[in-house]
C-alpha positions as CSV (number, residue, x, y, z in Angstrom):
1,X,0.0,0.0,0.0
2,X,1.1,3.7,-0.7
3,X,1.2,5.2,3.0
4,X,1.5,8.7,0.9
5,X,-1.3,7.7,-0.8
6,X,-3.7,7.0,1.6
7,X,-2.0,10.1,3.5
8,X,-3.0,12.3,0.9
9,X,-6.8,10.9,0.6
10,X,-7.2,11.2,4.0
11,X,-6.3,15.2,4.2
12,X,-8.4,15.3,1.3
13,X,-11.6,15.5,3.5
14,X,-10.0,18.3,5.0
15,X,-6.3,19.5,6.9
16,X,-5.1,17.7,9.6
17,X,-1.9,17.2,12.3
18,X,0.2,14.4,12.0
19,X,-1.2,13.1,15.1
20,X,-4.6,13.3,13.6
21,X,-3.3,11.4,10.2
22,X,-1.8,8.5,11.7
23,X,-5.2,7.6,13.9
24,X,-7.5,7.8,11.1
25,X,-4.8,5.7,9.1
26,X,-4.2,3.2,12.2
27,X,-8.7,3.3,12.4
28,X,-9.4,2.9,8.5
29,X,-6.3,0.7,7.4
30,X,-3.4,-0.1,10.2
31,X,-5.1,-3.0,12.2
32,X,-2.3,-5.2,11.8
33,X,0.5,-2.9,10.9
34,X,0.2,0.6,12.1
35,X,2.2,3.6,11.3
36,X,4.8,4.7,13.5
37,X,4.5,8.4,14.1
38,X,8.3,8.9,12.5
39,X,6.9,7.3,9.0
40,X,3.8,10.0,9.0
41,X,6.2,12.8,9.7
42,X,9.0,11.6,7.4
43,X,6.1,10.8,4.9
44,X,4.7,14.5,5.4
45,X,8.2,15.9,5.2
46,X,8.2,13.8,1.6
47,X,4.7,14.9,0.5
48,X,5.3,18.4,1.4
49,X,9.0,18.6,-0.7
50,X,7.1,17.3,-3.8
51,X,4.5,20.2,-3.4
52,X,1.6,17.9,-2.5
53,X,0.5,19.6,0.3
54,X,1.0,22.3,2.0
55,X,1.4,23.6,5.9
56,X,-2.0,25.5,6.3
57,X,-0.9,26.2,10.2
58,X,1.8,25.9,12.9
59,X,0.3,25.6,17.0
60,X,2.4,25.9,19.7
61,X,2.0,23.0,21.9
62,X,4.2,21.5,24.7
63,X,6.5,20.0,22.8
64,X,7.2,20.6,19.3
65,X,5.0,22.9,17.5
66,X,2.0,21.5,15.7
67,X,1.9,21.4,11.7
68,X,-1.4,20.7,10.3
69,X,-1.2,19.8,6.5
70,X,-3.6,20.4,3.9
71,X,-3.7,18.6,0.7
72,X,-2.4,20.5,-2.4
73,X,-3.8,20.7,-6.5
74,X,-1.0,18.6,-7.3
75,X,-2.1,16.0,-4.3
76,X,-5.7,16.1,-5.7
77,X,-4.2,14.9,-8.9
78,X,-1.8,12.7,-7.7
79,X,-4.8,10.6,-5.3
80,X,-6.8,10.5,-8.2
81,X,-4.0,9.2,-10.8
82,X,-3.1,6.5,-8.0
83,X,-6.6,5.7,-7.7
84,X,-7.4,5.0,-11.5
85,X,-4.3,3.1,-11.8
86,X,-5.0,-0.9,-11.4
87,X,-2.4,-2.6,-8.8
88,X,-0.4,-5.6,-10.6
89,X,-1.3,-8.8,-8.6
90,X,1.4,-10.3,-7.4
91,X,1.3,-14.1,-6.3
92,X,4.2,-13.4,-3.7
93,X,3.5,-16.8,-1.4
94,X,3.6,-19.3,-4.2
95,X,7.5,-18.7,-5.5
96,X,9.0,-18.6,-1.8
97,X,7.1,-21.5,-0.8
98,X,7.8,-23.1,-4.8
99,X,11.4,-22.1,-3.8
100,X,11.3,-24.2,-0.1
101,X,9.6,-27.2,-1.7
102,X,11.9,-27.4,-4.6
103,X,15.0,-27.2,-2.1
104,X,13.5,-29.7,0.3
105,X,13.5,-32.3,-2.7
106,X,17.0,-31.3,-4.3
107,X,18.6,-31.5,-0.7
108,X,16.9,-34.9,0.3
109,X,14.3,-33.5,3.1
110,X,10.7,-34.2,3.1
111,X,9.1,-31.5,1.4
112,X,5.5,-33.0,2.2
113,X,6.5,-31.4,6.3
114,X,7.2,-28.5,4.3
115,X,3.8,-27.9,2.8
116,X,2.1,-29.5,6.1
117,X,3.5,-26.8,8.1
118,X,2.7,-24.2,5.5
119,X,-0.7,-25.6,5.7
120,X,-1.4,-25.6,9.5
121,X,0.5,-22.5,9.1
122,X,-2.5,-21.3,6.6
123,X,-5.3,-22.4,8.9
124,X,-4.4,-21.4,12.1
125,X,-4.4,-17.5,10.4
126,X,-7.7,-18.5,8.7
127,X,-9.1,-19.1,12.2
128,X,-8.1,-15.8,13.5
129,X,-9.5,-14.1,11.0
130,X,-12.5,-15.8,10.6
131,X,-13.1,-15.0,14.4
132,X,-11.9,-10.9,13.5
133,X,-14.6,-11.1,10.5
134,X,-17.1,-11.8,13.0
135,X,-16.3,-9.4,15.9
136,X,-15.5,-6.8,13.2
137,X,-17.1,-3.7,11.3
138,X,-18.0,-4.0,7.5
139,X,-14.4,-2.6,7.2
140,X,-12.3,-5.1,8.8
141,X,-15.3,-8.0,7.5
142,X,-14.1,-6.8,4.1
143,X,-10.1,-6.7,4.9
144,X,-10.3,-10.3,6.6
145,X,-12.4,-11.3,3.5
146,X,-9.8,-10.4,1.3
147,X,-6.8,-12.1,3.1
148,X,-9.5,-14.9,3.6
149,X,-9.7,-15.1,-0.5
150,X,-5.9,-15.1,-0.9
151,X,-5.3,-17.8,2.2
152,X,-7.9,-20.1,0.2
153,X,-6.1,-19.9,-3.4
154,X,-3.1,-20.8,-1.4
155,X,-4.3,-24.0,0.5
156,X,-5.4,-24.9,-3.3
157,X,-2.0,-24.9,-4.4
158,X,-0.7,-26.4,-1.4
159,X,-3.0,-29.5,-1.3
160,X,-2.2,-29.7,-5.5
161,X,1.6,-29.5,-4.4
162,X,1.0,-32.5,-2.2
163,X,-1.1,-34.6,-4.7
164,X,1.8,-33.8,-7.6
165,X,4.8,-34.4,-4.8
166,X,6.0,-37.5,-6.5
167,X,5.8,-35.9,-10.3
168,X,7.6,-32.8,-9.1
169,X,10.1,-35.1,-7.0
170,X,10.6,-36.6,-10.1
171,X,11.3,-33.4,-11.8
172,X,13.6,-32.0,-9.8
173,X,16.0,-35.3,-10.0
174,X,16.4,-35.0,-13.5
């Protein structure tokens, strides 16, 4: 994900502090990884060289004084060129676990534990997030759907790994 990005849409409903940013982020989009406060600021300090937004006020406070950003033209345009652009989907599990299973065979280990562990691996995260969707808002129902969607394409391939084991085995001796 594009942490500018979704920076930038954010202070598109209107100009914010920092602080302000990285709650709604860590509400709308952080649940399992949210940002540190020295990736908003370095992000701002970013966004703000490349004249997509703008400081639109300094506070005094007790500490530091407070910036609150506003979203620029440029920003506008940028948000909305992001957003028409299609993200390339990447099968990013399958070649690293290809990778372990193919390495397993070559180096005379049991690559059938490998994709066993893989698989309870799979299933144990299913379970949590299964229990998220149903504790959750429509949001996180829809973020645990998705990694629910990708986990189930994966245990496909794993359970066609196993069922093929001997033909790849085969394969990889030759």
């Amino acid at each position: 994900m594009s942490i500018g990005h979704a920076l930038l849409g954010l202070l598109e409903t209107g100009p914010r502090h920092g602080y302000d940013l990285k709650r709604a982020f860590d509400e709308r989009f952080g649940h399992d990884r949210p940002l540190h406060y020295g990736q908003v600021y370095s992000t701002m300090s970013r966004l703000l060289k490349n004249g997509l937004v703008e400081v639109d006020g300094i506070e005094p406070g007790e500490g530091p004084e407070r910036k609150r950003y506003a979203i620029t033209d440029a920003g506008v345009t940028d948000v909305e060129r992001w957003l028409a652009q299609p993200e390339k989907p990447e099968p990013y599990l399958q070649s690293t676990l290809y990778t372990k299973v193919v390495l397993a065979l070559l180096t005379g280990r049991e690559a059938g534990d490998v994709l066993d562990v893989q698989r309870a691996t799979h299933l144990r995260l299913m379970r949590d997030l299964t229990q998220r969707k149903r504790n959750g808002d429509l949001a996180d129902q829809l973020i645990c759907d998705h990694a629910l969607f990708h986990l189930e394409a994966d245990l496909r391939w794993l359970e066609l790994t196993t069922a093929r084991l001997d033909q790849l085995a085969e394969a990889v001796r030759r």
